[in-house]
C-alpha positions in Angstrom: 23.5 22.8 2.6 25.3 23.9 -0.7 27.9 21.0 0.1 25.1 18.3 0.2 23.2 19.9 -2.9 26.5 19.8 -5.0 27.0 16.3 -3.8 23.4 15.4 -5.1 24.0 16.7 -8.5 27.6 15.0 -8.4 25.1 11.4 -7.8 22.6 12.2 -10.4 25.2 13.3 -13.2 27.5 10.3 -12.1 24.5 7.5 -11.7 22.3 9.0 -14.5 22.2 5.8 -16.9 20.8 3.9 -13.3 18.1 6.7 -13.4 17.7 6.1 -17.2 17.6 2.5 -16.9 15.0 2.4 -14.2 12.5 5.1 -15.7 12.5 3.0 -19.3 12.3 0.1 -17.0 8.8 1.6 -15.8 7.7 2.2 -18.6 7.9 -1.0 -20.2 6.6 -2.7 -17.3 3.2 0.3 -17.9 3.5 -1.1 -21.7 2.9 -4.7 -20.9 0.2 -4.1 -18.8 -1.7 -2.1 -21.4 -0.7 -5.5 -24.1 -1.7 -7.7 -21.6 -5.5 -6.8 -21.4 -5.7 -6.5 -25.0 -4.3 -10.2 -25.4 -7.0 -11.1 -22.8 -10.0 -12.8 -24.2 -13.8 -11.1 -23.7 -14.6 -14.1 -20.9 -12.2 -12.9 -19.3 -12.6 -8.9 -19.3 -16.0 -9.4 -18.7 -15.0 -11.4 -15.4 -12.8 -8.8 -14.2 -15.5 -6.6 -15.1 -17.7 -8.2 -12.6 -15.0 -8.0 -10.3 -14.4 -4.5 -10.3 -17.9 -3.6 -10.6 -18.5 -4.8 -7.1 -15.2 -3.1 -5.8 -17.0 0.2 -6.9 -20.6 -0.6 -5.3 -18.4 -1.8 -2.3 -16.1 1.9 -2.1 -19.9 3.3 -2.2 -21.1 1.9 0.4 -17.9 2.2 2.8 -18.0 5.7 1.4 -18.1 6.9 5.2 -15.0 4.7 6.6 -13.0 7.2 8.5 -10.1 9.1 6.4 -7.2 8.2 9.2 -8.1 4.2 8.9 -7.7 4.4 4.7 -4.5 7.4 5.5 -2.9 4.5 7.6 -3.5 1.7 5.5 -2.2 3.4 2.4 0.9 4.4 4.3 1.4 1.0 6.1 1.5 0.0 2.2 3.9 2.6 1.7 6.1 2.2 4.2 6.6 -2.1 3.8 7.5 -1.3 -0.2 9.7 1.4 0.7 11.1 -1.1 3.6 11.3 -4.1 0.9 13.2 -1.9 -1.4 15.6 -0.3 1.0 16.8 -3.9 2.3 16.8 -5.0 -1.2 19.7 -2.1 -1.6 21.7 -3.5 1.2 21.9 -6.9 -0.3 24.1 -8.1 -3.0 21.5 -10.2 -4.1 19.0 -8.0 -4.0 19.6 -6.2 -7.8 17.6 -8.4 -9.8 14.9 -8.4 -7.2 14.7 -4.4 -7.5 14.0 -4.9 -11.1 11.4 -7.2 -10.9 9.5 -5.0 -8.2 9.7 -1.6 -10.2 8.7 -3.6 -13.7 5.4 -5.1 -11.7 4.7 -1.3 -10.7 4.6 0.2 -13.9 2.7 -3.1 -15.2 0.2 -3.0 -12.2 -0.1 1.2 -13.2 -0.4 0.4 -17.2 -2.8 -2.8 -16.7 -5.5 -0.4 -14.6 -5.5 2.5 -16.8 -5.9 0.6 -19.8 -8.4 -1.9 -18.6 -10.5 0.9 -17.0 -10.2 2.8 -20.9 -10.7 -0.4 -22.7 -13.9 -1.5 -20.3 -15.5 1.6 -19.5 -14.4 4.0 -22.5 -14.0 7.9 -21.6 -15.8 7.2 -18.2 -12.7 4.6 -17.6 -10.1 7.1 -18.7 -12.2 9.8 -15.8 -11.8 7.3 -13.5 -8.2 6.3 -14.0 -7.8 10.3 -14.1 -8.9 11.1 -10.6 -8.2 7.6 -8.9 -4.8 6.7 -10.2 -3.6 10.0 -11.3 -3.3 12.4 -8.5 -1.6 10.7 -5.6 0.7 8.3 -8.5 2.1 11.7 -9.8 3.9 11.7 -6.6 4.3 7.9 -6.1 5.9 7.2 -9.2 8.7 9.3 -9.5 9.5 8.5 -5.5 9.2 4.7 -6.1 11.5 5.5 -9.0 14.1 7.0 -7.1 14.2 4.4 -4.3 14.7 2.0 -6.6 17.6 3.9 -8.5 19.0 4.8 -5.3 18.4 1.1 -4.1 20.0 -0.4 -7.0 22.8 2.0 -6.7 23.9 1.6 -3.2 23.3 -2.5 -4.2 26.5 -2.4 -7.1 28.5 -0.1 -4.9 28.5 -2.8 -2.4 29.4 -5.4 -4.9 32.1 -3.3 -5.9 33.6 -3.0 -2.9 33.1 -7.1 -2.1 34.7 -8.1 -5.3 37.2 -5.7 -6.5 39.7 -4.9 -4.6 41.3 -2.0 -5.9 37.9 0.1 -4.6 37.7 1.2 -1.6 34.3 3.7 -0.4 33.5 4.8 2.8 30.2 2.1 3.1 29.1 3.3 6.6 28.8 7.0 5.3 27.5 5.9 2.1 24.8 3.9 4.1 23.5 6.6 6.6 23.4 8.8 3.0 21.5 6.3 1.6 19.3 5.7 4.7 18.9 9.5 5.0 17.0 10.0 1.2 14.9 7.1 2.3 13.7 8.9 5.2 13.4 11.8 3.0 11.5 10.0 0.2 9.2 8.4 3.1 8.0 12.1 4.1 7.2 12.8 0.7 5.1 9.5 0.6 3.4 10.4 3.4 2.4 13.6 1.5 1.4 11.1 -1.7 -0.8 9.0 0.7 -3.4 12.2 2.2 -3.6 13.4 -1.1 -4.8 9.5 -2.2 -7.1 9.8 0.5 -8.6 12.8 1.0 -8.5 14.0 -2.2 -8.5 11.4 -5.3 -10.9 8.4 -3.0 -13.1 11.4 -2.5 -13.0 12.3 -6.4 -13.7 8.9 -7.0 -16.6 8.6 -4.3 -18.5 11.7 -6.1 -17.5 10.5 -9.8 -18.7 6.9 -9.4 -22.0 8.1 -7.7 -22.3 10.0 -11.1 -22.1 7.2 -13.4 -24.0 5.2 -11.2 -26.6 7.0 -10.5 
């Protein structure tokens, strides 16, 4: 147990610029999402609007849709991102792709909150606050850490391809590698009944509030 811990910390203090480069990554991606609906034009708010107007009346009136179907379907989510990114980490190729994915996160996460703020005011920022926050508290940083760990197992492998001087152990680097998957999928698993059953049933009694 100490052995593995002290090999952790040895990964984090070697890899920490991957860590760095991934979290300012993130946030960027949040940044762009937040510019991007305040470059969009009032058509086109007010559209969205519409939009996400009747995705509230409709979570109103599913309001009663058993907890397992939504805990599956959020995990099913879960489980093909985390799947998408783990094979990305196994391909050479896969590097910029990893990127791409974790900037789209943070720009998907940025362009909700701040078009719920910028549309609905402080009843937007209560509604990002109970329907984004909770469960993405624990998303974020585990989606974060795939994709470090992703990225990281991805140049390892191009180091070992293309320069010949290195020379790593790859298959007990990859069952490493596939073991803080499995451990990060647990921990999703945690993320996805606390979406569920506690932040879509914050959001059921807080948009019954506002539209009552």
């Amino acid at each position: 147990m100490q052995q593995g811990m002290r090999m952790v910390r040895n990964d984090l203090r070697n890899h920490m610029n991957i860590f760095v480069f991934i979290f300012v990554l993130f946030i960027m991606g949040m940044v762009f999402g937040a510019v991007i609906v305040n470059s969009m034009n009032f058509v086109q708010k007010q559209d969205l609007f519409f939009y996400l107007k009747q995705f509230f009346e409709q979570n109103m009136d599913t309001a009663g849709m058993t907890k397992m179907t939504l805990w599956k379907d959020s995990m099913f989510y879960h489980l093909k991102y985390m799947l998408l990114l783990f094979l990305l980490g196994i391909s050479v190729i896969g590097m910029p792709i990893i990127t791409v994915l974790l900037f789209v996160k943070g720009l998907v996460v940025g362009f909700s909150v701040g078009f719920l703020v910028n549309q609905m005011g402080w009843y937007g920022m209560l509604l990002s606050a109970v329907s984004i926050a909770p469960h993405n508290l624990i998303i974020i940083p585990i989606y974060l850490v795939a994709g470090s760990l992703a990225l990281i197992f991805s140049l390892t492998l191009c180091r070992q391809l293309f320069i010949r001087k290195v020379h790593q152990p790859i298959i007990k680097g990859f069952v490493r590698y596939s073991l803080f998957f499995g451990v990060l999928i647990l921990f999703l698993m945690l993320s996805s009944v606390i979406e569920v059953f506690f932040s879509n049933t914050l959001l059921e009694y807080v948009l019954k509030w506002i539209y009552k």
